[in-house]
C-alpha positions as protocol buffer text, in pm:
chain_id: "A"
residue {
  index: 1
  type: UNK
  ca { x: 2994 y: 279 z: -870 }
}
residue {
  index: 2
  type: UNK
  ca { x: 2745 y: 179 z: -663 }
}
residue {
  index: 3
  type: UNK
  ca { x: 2636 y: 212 z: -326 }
}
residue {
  index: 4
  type: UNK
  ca { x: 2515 y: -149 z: -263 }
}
residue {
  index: 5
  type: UNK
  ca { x: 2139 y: -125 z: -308 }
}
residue {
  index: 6
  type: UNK
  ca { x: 2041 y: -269 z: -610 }
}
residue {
  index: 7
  type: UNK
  ca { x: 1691 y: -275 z: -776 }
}
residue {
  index: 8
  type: UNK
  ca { x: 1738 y: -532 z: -949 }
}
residue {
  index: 9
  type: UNK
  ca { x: 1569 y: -783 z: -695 }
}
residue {
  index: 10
  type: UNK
  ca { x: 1316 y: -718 z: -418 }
}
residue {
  index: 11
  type: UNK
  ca { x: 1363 y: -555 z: -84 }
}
residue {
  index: 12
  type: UNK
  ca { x: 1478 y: -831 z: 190 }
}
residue {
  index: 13
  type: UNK
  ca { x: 1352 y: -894 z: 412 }
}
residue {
  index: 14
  type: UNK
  ca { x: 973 y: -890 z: 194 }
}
residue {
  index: 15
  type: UNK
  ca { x: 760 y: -890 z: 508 }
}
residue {
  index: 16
  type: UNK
  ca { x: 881 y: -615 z: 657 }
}
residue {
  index: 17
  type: UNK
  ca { x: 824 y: -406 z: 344 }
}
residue {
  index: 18
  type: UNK
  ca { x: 460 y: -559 z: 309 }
}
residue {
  index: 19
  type: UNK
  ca { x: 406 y: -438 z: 665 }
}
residue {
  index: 20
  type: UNK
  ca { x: 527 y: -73 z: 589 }
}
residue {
  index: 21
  type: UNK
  ca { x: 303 y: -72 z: 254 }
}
residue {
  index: 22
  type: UNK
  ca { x: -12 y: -142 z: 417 }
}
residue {
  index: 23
  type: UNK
  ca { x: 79 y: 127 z: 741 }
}
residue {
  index: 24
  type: UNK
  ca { x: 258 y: 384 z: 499 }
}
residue {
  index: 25
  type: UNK
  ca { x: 16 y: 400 z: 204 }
}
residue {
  index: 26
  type: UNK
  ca { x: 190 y: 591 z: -69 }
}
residue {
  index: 27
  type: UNK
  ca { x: 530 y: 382 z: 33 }
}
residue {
  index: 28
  type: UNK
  ca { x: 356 y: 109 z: -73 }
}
residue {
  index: 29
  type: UNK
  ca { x: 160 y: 238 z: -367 }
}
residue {
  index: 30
  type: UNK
  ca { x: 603 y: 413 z: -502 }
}
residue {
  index: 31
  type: UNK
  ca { x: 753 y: 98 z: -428 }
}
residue {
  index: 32
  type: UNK
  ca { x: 428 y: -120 z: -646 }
}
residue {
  index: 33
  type: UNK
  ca { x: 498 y: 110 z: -875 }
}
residue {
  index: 34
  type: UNK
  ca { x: 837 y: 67 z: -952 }
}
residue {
  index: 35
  type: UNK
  ca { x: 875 y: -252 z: -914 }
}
residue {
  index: 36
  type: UNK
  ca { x: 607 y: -318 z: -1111 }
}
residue {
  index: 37
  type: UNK
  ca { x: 788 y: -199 z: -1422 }
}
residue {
  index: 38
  type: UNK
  ca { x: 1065 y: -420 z: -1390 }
}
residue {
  index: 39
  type: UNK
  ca { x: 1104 y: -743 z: -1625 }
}
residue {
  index: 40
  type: UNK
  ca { x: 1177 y: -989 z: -1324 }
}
residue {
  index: 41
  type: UNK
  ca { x: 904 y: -1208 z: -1278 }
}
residue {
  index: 42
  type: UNK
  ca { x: 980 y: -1181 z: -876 }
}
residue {
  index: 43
  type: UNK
  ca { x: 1021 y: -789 z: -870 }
}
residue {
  index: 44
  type: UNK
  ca { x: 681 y: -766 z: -1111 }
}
residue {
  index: 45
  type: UNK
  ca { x: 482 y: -1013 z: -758 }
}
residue {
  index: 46
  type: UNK
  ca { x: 645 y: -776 z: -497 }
}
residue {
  index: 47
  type: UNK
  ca { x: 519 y: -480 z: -637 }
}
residue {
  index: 48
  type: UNK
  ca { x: 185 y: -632 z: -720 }
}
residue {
  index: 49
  type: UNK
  ca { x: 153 y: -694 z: -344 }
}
residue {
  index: 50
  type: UNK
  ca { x: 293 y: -387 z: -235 }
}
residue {
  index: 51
  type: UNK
  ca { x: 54 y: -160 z: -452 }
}
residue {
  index: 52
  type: UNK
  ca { x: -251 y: -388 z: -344 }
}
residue {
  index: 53
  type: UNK
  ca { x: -105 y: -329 z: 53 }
}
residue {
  index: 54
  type: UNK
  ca { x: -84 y: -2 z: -24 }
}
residue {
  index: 55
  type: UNK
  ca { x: -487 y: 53 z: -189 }
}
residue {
  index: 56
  type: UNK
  ca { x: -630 y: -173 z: 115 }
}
residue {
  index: 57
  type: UNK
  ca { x: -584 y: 119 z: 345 }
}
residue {
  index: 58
  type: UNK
  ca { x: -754 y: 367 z: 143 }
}
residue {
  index: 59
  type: UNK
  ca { x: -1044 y: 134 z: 40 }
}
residue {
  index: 60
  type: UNK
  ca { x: -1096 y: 31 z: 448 }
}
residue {
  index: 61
  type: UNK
  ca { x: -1073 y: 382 z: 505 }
}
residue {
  index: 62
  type: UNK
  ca { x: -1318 y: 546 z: 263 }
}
residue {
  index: 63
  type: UNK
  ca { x: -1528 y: 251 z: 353 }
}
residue {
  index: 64
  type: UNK
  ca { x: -1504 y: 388 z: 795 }
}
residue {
  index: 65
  type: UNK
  ca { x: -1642 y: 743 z: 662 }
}
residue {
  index: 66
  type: UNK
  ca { x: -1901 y: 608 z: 430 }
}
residue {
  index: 67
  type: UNK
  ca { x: -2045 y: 416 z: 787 }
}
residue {
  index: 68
  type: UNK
  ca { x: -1970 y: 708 z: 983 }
}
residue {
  index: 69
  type: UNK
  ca { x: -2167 y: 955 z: 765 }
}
residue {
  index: 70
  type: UNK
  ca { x: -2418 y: 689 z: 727 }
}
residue {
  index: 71
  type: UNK
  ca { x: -2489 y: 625 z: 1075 }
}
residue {
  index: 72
  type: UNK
  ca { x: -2515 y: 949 z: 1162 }
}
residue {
  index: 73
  type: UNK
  ca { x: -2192 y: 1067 z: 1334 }
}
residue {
  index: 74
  type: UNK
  ca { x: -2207 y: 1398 z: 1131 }
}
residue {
  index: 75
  type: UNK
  ca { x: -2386 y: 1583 z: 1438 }
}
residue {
  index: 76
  type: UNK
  ca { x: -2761 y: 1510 z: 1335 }
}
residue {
  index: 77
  type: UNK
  ca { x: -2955 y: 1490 z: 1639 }
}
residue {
  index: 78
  type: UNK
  ca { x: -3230 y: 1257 z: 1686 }
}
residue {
  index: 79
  type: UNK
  ca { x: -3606 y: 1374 z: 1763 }
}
């Protein structure tokens, strides 16, 4: 018996899951990775997309400190 949710297919509506990947990091990096282990050619591209939503966030914001740190924003004081 099942409760209606299958896995068998992508999430519908896709977008709105996209959305959630890139705003909710680790959703997005547990959904790639399950769907990513699926045969379906279609559930194997949605989880591509949602793990790659899902790494943008961390890469943009490692990428904020390094510029931080780098400019200065640590408390140095300039002479």
């Amino acid at each position: 018996m099942t409760n209606g949710l299958s896995m068998e297919k992508p999430l519908e509506p896709k977008w709105l899951f996209y959305i959630l990947s890139f705003l909710i990091w680790p959703v997005g990096i547990i959904l790639g990775i399950i769907y990513m282990r699926k045969t379906d050619p279609d559930c194997k591209s949605f989880g591509k997309m949602c793990l790659i939503l899902g790494i943008i966030p961390i890469v943009l914001w490692c990428i904020c400190i390094i510029f931080w740190v780098g400019c200065g924003a640590v408390g140095t004081a300039v002479s």
